[in-house]
Every structure is written in C-alpha cells, then in structure tokens.
C-alpha positions in Angstrom: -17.1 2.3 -1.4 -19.9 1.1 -4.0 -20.0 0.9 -7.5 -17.5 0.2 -10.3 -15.1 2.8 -10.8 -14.5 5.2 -14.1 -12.8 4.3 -16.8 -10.2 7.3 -16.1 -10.0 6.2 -12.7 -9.2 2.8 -13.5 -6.5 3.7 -15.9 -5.2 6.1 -13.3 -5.0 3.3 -10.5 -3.2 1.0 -13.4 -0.5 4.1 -14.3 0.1 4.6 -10.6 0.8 1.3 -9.3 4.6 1.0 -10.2 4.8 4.5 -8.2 3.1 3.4 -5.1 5.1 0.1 -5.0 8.5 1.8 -5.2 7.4 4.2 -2.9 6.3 1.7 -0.4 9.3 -0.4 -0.9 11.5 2.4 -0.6 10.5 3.2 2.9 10.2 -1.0 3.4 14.1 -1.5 2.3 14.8 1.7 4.6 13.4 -0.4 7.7 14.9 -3.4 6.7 18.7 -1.8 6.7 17.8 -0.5 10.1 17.5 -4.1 11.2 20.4 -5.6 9.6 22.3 -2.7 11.0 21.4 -2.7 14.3 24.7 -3.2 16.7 22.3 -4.1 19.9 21.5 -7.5 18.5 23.8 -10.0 16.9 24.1 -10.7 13.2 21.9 -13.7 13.9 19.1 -11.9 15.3 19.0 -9.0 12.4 19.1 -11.8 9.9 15.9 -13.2 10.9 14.3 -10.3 12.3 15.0 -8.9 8.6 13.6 -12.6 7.4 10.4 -11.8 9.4 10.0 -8.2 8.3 10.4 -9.1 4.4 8.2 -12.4 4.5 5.5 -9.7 5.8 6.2 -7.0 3.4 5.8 -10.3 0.7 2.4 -10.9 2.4 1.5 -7.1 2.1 2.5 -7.1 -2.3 0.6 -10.0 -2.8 -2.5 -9.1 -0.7 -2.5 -5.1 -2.6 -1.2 -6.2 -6.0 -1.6 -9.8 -7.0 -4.4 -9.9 -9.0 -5.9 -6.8 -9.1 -9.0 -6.2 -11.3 -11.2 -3.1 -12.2 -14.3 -4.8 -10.1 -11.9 -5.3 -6.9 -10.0 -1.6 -8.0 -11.7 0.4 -4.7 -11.5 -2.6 -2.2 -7.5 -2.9 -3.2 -7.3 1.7 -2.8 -8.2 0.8 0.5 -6.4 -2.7 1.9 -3.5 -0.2 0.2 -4.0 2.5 2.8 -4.5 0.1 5.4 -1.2 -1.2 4.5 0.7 2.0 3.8 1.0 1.9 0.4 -1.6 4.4 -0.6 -1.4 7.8 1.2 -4.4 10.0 1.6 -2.7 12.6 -0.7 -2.6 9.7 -3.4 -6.5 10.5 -3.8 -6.1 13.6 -5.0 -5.0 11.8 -8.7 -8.5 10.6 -8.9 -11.9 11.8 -9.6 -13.6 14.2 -7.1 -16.4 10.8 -6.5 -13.8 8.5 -5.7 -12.0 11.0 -3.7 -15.4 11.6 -1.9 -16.0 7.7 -1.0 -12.4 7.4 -0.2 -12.5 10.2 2.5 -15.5 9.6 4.1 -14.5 5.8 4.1 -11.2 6.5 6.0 -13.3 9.1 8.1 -15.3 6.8 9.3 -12.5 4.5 10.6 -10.7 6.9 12.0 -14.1 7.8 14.2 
C-alpha cells in the first residue's frame, strides 16, 4: 500500500484503535480460559501453556500498537490483519482508496 494516508483516514485509524484491541483481546482472553480450563492437562501445564499464549498475545500489542504513526498507519492496517486484529469488514470505515489498496493487498496474498 503506497502513499500517506488521509487526514480522515488517519483520524479514523486513531478512533478505532481502542475498538479493535478490545475486540481482539476479547476473543484472546476467551482462548486463554479455554487453557486454564482444560481438565486433560494438569494445573501445571495450563499455567504455562496460558504463560506462553499471553507472552505472544504481548508480542502481537506491541508489534500492531506500540508506536504507531500516520507514516507507518497502512503498514500497521496490515501486520493488524495478519495478526487478527483487523478484520476485512474493518475496511469498510475507511475511504473507498484505502479500502481499494487494502483489498487488492490481501488479494494478492491470499493468491
């Protein structure tokens, strides 16, 4: 995706940000209950196993969110929806270019 990004898409990446964490962590705290609670293994092994699975979701919230800057805005959309944490209906809030570069970024991996 080239170029700098609009003004309103840029404020719209900045007010939706809180939304895609919570979202992301949501379904992230979901999978980590499912570990702690899993009778098959002992409390031992859930407690790291849910170690290992949060140290990675850490990784993942510092690689999308730490540091984030209007230059970097499209490079962080997509290492987002690499990640997860932005869903291909999460376009949809921005303008019908960046929705455009997005798509036929994701297209292209997906081909």
């Amino acid at each position: 995706m080239n170029g700098p990004p609009s003004k309103a898409d840029w404020k719209k990446f900045e007010e939706i940000i809180p939304e895609l964490r919570e979202k992301y962590l949501k379904k992230k705290n979901h999978e980590i209950r499912n570990i702690l609670n899993n009778g098959r293994k002992s409390s031992t092994e859930n407690f790291w196993a849910a170690e290992k699975k949060i140290q990675k979701v850490v990784r993942i919230l510092e690689e999308c969110l730490d540091g984030y800057s209007k230059a970097r805005m499209k490079e962080r959309i997509l290492i987002m929806y690499h990640e997860g944490m932005f869903l291909e209906e999460d376009i949809q809030h921005f303008s019908e270019e960046l929705q455009e570069e997005f798509l036929a970024t994701i297209n292209r991996w997906k081909s």
